[in-house]
Phi, psi and omega in degrees: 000138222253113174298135166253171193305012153284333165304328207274341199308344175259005179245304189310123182209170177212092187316346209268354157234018167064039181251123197264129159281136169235118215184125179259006177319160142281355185266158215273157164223161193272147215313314189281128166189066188262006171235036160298127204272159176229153164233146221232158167295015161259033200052019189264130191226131171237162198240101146344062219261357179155140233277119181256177177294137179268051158284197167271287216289311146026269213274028168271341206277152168300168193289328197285339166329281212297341175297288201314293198297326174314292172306292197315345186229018156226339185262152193256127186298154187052040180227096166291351162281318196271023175267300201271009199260315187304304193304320150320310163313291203302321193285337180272335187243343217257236167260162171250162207213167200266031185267152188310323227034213179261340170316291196276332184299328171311303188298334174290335180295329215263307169323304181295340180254359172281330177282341190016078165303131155237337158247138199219147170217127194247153182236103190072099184283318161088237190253027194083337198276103048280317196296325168326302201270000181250349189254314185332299201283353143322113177301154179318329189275002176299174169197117186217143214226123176249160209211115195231146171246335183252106191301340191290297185288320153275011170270358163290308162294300181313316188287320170328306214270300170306317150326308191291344173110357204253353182334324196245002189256329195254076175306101152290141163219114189268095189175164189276143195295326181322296167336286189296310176295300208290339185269002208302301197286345184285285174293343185231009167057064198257107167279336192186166194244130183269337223205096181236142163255119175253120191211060180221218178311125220294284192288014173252002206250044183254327158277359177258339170298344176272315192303312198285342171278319205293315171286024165034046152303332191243173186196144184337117170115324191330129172226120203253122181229139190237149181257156150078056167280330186262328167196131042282344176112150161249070172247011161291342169307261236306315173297319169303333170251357161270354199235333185299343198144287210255349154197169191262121185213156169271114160296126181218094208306154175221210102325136187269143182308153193033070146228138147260051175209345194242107205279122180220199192193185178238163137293168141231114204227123154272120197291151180244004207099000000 
């Protein structure tokens, strides 16, 4: 029997407004459809990329649910590369989903091991796969701490993070970072940071970056690397760490996750002191 658009509805995305198609139509789509272009009675033409469950409960679940679940009933527990390899599957074939990935997670990979953080602050953890993708490449004694404000995507993370087996290696902090950094040396006995990932809200993130100089969080070397600068873009970060001063920093082009075409990058800005 031939699905209908109502089946599509947990499959179908177009990353670039996070728009989930929804359509209570009858016309039919063809049984097969795992690359299938559809063109909907508006003339609106979406793209499939490979086949989900037609369900209630599916298509009830957040995109990030539908992640959660994918790992859990493809990736083998307590193996954090086959944690982040699903997640990757699902975003390149799947849905597209806001996690750094593996395009730009190489280069972040290639930071994180020139640097050997041992104290590290990541700002939005989202569904966890960077922090995931970032303690692997850690020793035990490290200590790194993520920072999430949208209670849905952590609690998303835990389960993600505990899958991977990393629980206990993996500070969550559920609060808004404005918060959380002046409290960073009080409460979590931070004296100073080898290491920041910024990958959360656009527009915080020239102010949370100011916040970690004022609370005298970075110290000569720190390296602070920020996602997405070309999109959706940063560019009051980029122009603040390029023109204050206060590091020496670098652009280092990439990809926008899961695209081949859509050009994005990491800062990398090393505190001078």
């Amino acid at each position: 029997m031939p699905l209908k658009f109502q089946c599509v509805t947990a499959v179908v995305m177009s990353y670039q407004g996070s728009e989930i198609l929804h359509s209570n139509g009858d016309a039919a789509l063809p049984e097969k459809f795992g690359d299938t272009s559809v063109t909907l009675p508006t003339g609106r033409k979406y793209t499939s990329r490979n086949r989900l469950p037609c369900t209630d409960k599916y298509q009830a679940m957040s995109k990030e649910q539908r992640v959660l679940l994918y790992v859990q009933q493809n990736a083998s527990r307590g193996d954090p590369d086959s944690v982040l390899a699903a997640v990757d599957k699902f975003g390149w074939e799947t849905e597209w989903a806001m996690n750094v990935g593996d395009v730009k997670g190489a280069i972040l990979d290639q930071f994180v091991k020139e640097t050997a953080p041992q104290t590290m602050l990541e700002l939005g953890t989202y569904m966890g796969y960077s922090a995931i993708r970032t303690v692997r490449l850690l020793p035990e004694t490290a200590k790194f701490m993520t920072v999430e404000f949208n209670e849905k995507y952590a609690a998303v993370a835990r389960e993600m993070i505990e899958f991977a087996g990393l629980q206990n290696r993996i500070i969550q902090i559920s609060s808004d970072t404005a918060d959380v950094i002046p409290q960073l040396k009080t409460k979590h006995d931070v004296e100073t940071l080898d290491m920041v990932f910024i990958d959360h809200r656009k527009k915080f993130y020239v102010r949370d970056i100011k916040l970690l100089e004022t609370n005298k969080l970075l110290r000569k070397g720190t390296v602070v690397v920020a996602d997405n600068i070309i999109k959706p873009g940063a560019p009051e970060y980029a122009e603040y760490v390029r023109t204050c001063g206060k590091y020496d920093s670098t652009f280092h082009e990439s990809l926008l996750e899961y695209s081949n075409d859509d050009i994005d990058g990491l800062e990398k800005s090393v505190f001078r002191g």
